[in-house]
C-alpha positions as CSV (number, residue, x, y, z in Angstrom):
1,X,27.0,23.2,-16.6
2,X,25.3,27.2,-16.0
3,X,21.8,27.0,-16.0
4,X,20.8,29.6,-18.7
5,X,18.2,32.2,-17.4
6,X,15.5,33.7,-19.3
7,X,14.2,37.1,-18.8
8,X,11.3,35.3,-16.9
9,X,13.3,33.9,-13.7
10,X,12.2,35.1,-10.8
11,X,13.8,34.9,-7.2
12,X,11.0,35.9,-4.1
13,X,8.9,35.4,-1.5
14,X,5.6,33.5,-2.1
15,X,2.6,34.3,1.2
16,X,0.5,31.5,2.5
17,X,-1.1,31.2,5.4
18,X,0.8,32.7,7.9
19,X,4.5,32.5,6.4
20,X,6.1,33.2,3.3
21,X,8.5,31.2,0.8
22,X,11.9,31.8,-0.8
23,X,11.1,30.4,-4.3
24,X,13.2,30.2,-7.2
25,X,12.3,30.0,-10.9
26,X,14.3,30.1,-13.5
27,X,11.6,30.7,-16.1
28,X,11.7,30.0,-19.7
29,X,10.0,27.8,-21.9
30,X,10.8,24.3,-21.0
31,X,8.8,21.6,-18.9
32,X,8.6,23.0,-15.9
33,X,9.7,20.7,-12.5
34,X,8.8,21.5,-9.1
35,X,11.5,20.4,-6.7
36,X,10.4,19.2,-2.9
37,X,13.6,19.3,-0.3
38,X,13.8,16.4,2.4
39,X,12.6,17.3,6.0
40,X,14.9,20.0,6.7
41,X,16.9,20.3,3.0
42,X,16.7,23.7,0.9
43,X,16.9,24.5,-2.2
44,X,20.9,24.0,-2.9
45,X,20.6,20.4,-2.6
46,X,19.0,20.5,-5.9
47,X,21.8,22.2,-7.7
48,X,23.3,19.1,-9.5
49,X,20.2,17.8,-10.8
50,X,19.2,20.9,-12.2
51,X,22.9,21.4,-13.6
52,X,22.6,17.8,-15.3
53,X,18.9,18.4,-16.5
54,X,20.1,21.9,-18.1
55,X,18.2,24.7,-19.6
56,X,15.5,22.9,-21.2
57,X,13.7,22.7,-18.5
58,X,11.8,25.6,-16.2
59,X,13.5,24.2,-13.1
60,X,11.4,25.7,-9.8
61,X,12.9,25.3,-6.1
62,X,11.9,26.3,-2.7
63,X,12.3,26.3,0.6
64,X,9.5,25.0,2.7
65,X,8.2,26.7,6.4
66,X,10.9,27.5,8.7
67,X,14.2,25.9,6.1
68,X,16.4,27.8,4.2
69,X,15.4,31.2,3.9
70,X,11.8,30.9,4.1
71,X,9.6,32.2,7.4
72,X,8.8,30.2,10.4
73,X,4.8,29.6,10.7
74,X,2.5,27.8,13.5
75,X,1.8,25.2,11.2
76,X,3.9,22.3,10.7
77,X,2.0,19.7,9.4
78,X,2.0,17.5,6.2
79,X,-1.0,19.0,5.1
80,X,0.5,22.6,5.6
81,X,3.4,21.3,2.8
82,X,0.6,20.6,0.6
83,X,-1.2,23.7,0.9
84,X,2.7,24.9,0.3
85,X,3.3,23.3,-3.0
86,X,-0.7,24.5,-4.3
87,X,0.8,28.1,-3.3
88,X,4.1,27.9,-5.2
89,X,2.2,26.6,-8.3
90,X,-0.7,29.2,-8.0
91,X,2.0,31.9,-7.5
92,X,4.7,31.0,-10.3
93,X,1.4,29.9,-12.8
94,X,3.3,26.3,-13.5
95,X,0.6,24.2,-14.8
96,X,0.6,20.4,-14.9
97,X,4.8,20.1,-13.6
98,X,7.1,17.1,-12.9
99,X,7.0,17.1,-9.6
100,X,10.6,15.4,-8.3
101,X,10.6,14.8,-4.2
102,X,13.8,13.3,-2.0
103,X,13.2,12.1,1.3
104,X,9.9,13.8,2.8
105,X,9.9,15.9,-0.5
106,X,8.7,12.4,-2.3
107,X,6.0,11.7,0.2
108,X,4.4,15.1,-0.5
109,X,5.4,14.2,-4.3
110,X,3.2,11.2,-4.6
111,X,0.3,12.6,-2.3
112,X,-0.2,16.0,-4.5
113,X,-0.1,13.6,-7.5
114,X,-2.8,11.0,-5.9
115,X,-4.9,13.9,-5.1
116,X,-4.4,16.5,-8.1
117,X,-4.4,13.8,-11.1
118,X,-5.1,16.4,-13.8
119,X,-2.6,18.8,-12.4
120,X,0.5,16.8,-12.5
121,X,2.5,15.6,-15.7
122,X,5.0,13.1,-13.9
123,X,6.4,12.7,-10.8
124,X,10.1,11.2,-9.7
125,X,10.5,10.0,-6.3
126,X,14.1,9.9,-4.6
127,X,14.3,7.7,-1.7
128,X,11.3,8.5,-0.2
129,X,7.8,7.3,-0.2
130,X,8.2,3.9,1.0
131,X,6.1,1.9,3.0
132,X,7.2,1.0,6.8
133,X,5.9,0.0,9.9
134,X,4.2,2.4,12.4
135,X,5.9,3.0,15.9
136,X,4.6,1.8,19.1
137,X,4.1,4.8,21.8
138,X,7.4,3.5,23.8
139,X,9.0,4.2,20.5
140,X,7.8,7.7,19.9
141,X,8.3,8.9,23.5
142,X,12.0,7.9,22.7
143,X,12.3,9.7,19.4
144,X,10.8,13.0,21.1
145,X,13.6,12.6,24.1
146,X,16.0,12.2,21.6
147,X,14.9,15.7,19.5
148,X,15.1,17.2,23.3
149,X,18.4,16.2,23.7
150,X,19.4,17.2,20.1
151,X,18.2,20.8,20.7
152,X,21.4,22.0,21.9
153,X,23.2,21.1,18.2
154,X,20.0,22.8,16.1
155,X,22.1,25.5,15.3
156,X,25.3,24.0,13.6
157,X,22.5,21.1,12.1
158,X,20.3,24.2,10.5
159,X,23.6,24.8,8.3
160,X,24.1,21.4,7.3
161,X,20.7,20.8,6.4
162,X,20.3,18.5,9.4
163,X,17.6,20.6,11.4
164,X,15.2,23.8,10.7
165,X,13.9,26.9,12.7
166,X,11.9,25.1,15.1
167,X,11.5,23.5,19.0
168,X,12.3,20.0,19.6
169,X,8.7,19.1,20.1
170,X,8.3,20.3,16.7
171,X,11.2,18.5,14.8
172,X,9.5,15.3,16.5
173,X,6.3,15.6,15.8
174,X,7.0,16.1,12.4
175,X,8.8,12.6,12.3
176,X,6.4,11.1,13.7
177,X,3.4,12.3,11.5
178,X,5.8,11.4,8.6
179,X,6.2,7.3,9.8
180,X,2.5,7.3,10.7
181,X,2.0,8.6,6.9
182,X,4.6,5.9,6.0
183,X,2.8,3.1,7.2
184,X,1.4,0.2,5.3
185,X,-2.4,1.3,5.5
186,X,-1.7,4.8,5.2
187,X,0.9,4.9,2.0
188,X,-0.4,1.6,0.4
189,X,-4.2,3.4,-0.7
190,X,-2.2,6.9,-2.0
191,X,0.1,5.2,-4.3
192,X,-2.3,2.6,-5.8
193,X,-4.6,5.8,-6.8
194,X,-1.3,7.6,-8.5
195,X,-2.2,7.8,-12.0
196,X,0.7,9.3,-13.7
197,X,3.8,7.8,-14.6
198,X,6.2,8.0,-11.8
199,X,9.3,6.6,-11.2
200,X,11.4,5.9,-8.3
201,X,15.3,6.6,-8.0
202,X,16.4,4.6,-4.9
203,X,19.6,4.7,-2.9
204,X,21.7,1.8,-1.2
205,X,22.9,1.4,2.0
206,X,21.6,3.3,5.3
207,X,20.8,6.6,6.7
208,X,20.8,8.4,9.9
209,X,19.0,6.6,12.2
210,X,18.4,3.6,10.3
211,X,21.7,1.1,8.9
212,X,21.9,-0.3,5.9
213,X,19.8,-3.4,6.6
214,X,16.7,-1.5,8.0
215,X,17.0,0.9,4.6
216,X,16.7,-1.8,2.3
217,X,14.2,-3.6,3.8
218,X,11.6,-0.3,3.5
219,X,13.3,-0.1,0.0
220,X,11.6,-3.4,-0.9
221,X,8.0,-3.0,1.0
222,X,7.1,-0.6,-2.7
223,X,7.3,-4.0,-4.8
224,X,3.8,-5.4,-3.7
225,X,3.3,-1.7,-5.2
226,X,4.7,-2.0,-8.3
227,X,3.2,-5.4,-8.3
228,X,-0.1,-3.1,-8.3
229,X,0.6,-0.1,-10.2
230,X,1.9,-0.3,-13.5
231,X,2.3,3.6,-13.7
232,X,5.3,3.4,-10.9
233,X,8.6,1.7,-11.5
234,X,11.6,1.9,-10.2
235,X,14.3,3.4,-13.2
236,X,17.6,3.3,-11.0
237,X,19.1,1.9,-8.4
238,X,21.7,4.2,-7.3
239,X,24.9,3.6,-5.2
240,X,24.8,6.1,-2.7
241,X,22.7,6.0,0.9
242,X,19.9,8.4,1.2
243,X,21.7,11.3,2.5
244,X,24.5,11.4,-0.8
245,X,21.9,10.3,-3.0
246,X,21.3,14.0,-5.3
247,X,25.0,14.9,-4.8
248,X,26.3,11.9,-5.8
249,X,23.7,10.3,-7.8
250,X,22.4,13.3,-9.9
251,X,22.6,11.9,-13.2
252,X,20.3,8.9,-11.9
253,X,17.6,11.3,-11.0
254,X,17.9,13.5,-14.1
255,X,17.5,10.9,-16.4
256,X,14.4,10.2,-14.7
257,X,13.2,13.4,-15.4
258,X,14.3,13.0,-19.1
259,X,12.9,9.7,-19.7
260,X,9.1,10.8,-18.7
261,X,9.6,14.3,-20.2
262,X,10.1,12.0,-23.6
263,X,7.3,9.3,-22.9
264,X,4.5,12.3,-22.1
265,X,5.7,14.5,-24.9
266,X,5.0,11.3,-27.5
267,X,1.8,10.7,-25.6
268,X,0.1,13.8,-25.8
């Protein structure tokens, strides 16, 4: 399916802080919905899902600090993503969208929506967001030799959306900062003050760097969550692992985006 564009899409570069954005909006009328990419994803990924969703929604990608096509920046950090996402929003005037995150994209998903109640209509999170242990130190000081001995591959990773514009030390610390923000006592508080309705598409099977049996065991630390909030719940199930899950599992997330598109538009 073409994505029909309206006079009002817009393709750019959005400033903040000390980098700039690629965005893309494709403008029109329809519920807008802000896409977040995984750690090192850009805005391609999201090409099926907004092909399944179609032209009645104002679909809105972009690439965040040193992916894709946007800049590299000093700043790295979660809350750096977050100050991001306010820019995008700011900059394209979307008001109150359905956020939908995969992978790191959800994390920053659910904490916007924790933290901006009023300024967010739904969210969808893909695989991401779920609760798992912190790492001992031992445990980081490995996953930062590792990203040193990566290095070498950055290049031919950067094109399969493995890797971005940045020094090992980087590509580690964001990891880490991400399972710190991951654990228990960290994640637990955020989603338990996420007020609207959210729903999570989850995949099956494993991922890079963690099989199939450490996957779904993360998968199944958000039911003492859903236990506690009734505005999250899970809405598939999908079969692919986390890295196949928006090529091969579109249609799961879309109708996600369709079914709370429906329930706010009869609400208010």
């Amino acid at each position: 399916m073409t994505i029909k564009q309206s006079a009002a899409a817009w393709t750019g570069m959005v400033s903040v802080d000390d980098t700039a954005l690629a965005v893309t909006d494709t403008g029109g009328p329809g519920t807008p919905v802000v896409y977040l990419n995984g750690s090192y994803a850009d805005q391609k990924h999201w090409r099926r899902v907004m092909a399944d969703l179609g032209g009645d929604f104002r679909h809105i990608t972009y690439d965040e600090r040193a992916r894709g096509k946007s800049d590299t920046a000093t700043d790295y950090s979660f809350e750096a993503c977050l100050r991001d996402l306010d820019a995008v929003l700011k900059a394209r005037g979307v008001e109150r969208p359905i956020l939908v995150g995969w992978s790191y994209g959800a994390l920053i998903a659910m904490h916007w929506a924790a933290r901006n109640p009023d300024r967010v209509r739904a969210a969808v999170s893909v695989d991401g967001a779920l609760p798992s242990e912190p790492l001992d130190e031992a445990t980081r000081e490995q996953v930062r030799t590792l990203f040193r001995r990566l290095s070498p591959l950055f290049p031919i990773c950067r094109r399969l959306g493995l890797a971005a514009r940045m020094s090992a030390a980087q590509h580690a610390e964001i990891n880490l900062e991400l399972i710190d923000l991951c654990a228990p006592a960290a994640l637990g508080p955020v989603l338990d003050q996420v007020t609207a309705p959210t729903r999570y598409v989850l995949g099956t099977g494993g991922n890079l760097g963690a099989n199939a049996k450490v996957m779904e065991e993360l998968r199944a630390n958000l039911n003492p969550i859903l236990a506690r909030n009734p505005n999250i719940r899970v809405s598939a199930k999908a079969p692919s692992n986390h890295s196949k899950i928006l090529r091969n599992d579109s249609r799961a997330v879309a109708d996600a985006v369709r079914e709370l598109a429906a329930t706010r538009d009869k609400v208010g």
